[in-house]
MDAnalysis code that builds the backbone (N, CA, C; Angstrom):
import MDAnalysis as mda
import numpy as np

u = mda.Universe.empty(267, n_residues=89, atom_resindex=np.repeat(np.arange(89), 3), trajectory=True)
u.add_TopologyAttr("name", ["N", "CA", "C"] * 89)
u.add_TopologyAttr("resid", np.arange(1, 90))
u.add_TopologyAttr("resname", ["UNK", "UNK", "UNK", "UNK", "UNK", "UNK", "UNK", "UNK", "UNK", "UNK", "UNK", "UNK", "UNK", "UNK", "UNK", "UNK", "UNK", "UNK", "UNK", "UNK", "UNK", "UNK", "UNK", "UNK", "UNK", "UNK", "UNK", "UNK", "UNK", "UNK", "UNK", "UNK", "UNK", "UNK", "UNK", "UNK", "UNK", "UNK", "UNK", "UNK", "UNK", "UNK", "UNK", "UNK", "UNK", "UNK", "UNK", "UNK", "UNK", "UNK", "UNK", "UNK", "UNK", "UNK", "UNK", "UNK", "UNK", "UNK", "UNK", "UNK", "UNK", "UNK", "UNK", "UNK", "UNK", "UNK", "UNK", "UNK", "UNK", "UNK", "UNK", "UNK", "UNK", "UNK", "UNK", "UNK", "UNK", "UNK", "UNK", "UNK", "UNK", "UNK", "UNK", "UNK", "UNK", "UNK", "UNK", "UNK", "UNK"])
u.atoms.positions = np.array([
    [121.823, 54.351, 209.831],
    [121.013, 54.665, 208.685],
    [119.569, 54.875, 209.136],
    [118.952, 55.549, 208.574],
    [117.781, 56.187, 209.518],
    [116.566, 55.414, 207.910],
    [115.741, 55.312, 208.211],
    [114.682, 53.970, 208.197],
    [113.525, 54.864, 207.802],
    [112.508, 55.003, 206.189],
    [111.383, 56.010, 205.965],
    [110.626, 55.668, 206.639],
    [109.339, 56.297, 206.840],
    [108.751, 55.830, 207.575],
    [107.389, 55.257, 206.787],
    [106.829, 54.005, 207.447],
    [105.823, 53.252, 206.488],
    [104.425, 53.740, 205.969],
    [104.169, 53.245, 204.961],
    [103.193, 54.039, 204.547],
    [101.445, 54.156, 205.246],
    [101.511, 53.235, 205.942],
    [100.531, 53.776, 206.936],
    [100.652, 54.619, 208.109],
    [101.518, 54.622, 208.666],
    [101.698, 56.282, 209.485],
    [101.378, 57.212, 208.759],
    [101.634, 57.160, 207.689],
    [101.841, 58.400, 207.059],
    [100.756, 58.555, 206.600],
    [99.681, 57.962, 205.893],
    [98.377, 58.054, 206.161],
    [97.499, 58.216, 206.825],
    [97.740, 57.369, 208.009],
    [97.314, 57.725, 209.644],
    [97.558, 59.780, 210.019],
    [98.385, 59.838, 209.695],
    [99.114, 60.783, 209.761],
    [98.170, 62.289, 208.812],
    [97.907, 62.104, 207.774],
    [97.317, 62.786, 206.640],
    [95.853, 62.627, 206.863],
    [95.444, 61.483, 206.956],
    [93.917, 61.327, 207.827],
    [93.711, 62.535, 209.209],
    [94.677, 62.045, 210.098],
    [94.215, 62.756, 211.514],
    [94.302, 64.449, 211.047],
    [95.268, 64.484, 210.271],
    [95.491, 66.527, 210.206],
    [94.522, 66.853, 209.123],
    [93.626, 66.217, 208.283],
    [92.422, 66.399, 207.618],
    [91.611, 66.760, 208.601],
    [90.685, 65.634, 209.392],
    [90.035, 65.255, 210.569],
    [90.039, 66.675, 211.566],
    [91.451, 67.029, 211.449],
    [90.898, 67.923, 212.632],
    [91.451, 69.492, 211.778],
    [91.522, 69.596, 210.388],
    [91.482, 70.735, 209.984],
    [89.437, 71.056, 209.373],
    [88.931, 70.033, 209.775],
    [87.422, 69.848, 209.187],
    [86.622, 70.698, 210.000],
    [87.183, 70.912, 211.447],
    [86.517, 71.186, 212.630],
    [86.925, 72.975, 212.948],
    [87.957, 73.474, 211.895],
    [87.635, 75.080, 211.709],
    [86.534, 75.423, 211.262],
    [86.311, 74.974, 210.212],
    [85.372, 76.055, 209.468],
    [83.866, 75.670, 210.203],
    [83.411, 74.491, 210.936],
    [82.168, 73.888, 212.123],
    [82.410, 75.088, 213.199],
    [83.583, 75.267, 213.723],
    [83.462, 76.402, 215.097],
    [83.486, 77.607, 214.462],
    [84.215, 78.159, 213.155],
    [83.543, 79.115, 212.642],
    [82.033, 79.697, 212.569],
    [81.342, 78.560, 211.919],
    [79.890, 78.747, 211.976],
    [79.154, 78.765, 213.141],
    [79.774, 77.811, 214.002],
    [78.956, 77.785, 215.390],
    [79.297, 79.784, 216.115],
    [80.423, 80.319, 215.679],
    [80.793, 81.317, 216.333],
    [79.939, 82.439, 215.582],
    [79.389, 81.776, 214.184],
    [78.515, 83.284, 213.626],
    [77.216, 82.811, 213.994],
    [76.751, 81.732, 214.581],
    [75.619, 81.574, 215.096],
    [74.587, 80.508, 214.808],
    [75.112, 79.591, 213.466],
    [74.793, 78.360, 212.671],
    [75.463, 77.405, 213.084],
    [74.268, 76.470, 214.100],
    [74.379, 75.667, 215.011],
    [73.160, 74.690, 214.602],
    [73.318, 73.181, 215.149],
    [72.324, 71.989, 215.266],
    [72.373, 71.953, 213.264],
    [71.244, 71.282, 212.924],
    [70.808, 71.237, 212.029],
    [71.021, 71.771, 210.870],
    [71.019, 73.470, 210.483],
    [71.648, 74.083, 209.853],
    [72.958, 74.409, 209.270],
    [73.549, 73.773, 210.338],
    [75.252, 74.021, 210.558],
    [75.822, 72.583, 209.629],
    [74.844, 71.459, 209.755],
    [74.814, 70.360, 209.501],
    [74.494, 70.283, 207.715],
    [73.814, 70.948, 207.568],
    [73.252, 71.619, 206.359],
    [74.185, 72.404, 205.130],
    [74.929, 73.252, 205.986],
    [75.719, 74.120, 205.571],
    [76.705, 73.494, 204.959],
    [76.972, 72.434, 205.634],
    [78.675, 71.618, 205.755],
    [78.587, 70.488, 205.095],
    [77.628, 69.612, 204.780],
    [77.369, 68.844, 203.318],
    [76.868, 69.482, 202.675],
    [76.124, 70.554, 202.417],
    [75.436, 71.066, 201.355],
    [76.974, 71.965, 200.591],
    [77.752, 72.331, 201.234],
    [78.447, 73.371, 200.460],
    [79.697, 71.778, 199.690],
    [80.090, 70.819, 200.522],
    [80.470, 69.642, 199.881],
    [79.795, 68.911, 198.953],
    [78.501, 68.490, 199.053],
    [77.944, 68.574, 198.065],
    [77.672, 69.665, 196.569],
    [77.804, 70.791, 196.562],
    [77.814, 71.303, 196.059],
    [79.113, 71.376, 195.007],
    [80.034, 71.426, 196.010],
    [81.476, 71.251, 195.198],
    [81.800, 69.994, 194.635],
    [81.334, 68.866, 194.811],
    [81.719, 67.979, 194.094],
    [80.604, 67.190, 193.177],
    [80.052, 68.555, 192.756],
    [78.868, 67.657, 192.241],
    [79.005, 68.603, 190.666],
    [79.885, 68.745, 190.219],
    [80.941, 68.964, 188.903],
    [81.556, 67.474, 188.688],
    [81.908, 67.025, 189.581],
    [82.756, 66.026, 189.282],
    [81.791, 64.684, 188.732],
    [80.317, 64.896, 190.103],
    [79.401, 63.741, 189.640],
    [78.580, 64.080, 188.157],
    [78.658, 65.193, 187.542],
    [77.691, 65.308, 186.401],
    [79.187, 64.978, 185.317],
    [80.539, 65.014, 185.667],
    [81.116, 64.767, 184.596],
    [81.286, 63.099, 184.093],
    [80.805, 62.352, 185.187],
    [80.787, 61.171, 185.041],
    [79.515, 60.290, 185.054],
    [78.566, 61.048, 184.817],
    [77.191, 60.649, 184.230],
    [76.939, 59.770, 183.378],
    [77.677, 59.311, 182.306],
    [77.632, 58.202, 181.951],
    [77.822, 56.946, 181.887],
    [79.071, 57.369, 183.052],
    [79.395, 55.783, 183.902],
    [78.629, 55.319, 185.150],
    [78.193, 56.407, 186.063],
    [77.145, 56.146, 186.557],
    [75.630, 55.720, 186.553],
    [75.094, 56.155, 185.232],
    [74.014, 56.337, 184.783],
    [73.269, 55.069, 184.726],
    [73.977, 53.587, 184.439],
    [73.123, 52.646, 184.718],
    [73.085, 52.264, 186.152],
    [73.248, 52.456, 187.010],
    [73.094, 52.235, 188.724],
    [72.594, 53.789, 189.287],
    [72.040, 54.215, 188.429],
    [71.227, 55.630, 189.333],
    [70.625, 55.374, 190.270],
    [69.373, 53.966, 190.187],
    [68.935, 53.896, 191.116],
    [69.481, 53.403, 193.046],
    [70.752, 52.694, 192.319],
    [71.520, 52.303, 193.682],
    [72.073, 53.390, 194.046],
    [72.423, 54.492, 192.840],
    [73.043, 56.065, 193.889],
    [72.534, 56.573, 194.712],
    [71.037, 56.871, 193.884],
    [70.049, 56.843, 194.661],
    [69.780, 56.916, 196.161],
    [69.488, 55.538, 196.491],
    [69.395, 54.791, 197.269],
    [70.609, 54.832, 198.541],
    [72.086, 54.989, 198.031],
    [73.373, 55.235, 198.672],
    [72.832, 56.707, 199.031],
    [72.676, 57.735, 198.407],
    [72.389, 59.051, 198.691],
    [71.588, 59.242, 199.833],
    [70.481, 58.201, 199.628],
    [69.017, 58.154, 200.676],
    [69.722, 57.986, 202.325],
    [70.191, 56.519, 201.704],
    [70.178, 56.025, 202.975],
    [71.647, 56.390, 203.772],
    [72.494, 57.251, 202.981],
    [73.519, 57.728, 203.677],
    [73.755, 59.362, 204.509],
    [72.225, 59.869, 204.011],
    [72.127, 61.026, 203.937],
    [71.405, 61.283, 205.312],
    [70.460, 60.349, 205.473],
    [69.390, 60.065, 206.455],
    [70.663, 59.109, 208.045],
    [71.519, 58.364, 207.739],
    [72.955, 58.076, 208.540],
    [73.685, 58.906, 209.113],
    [74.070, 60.153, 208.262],
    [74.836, 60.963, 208.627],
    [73.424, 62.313, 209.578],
    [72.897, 62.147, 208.866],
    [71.574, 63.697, 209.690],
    [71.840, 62.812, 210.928],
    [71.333, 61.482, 211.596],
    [70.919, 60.555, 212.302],
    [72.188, 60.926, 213.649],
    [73.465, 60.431, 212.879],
    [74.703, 60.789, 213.728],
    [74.982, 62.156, 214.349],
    [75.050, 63.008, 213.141],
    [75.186, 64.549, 214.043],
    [74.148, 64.804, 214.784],
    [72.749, 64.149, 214.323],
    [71.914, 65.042, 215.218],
    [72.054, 63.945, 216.760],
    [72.489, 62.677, 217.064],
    [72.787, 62.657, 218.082],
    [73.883, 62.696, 218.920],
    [74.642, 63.442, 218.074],
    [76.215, 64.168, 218.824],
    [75.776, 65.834, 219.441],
    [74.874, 66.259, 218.339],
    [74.286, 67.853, 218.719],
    [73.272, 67.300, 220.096],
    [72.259, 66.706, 220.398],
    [71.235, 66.934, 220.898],
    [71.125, 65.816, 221.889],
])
């Protein structure tokens, strides 16, 4: 009798083929010439962009902790620039 397989492989699994389907559309850009900083730009800004329908539809549940979004936004935004720019440079 053959045995499913558990639900963390299979997550493990759905994680890693995310992870490395993320890294087309990065060598895309690096191949049209949007590299360092910009490229960095491009690739949360267009994620940001898309899910920021989802954050104005829930504006009212958020709305009393704006300032901790805030703040999560700040200091996660300034984390992530921090990381790529010392993987780029």
């Amino acid at each position: 009798m053959r045995q499913a397989l558990p639900l963390p492989v299979l997550v493990l699994f759905a994680a890693s083929v995310l992870w490395g389907t993320t890294w087309w559309p990065l060598k895309a850009l690096a191949d049209a010439g949007v590299t360092g900083i910009p490229q960095i730009l491009v690739a949360y800004g267009s994620a940001a962009l898309l899910l920021l329908p989802v954050l104005l539809l829930q504006y009212r549940r958020w709305r009393p902790q704006a300032h901790f979004i805030a703040l999560i936004f700040c200091l996660g935004g300034i984390a992530n620039l921090a990381f790529a720019t010392s993987m780029i440079y």
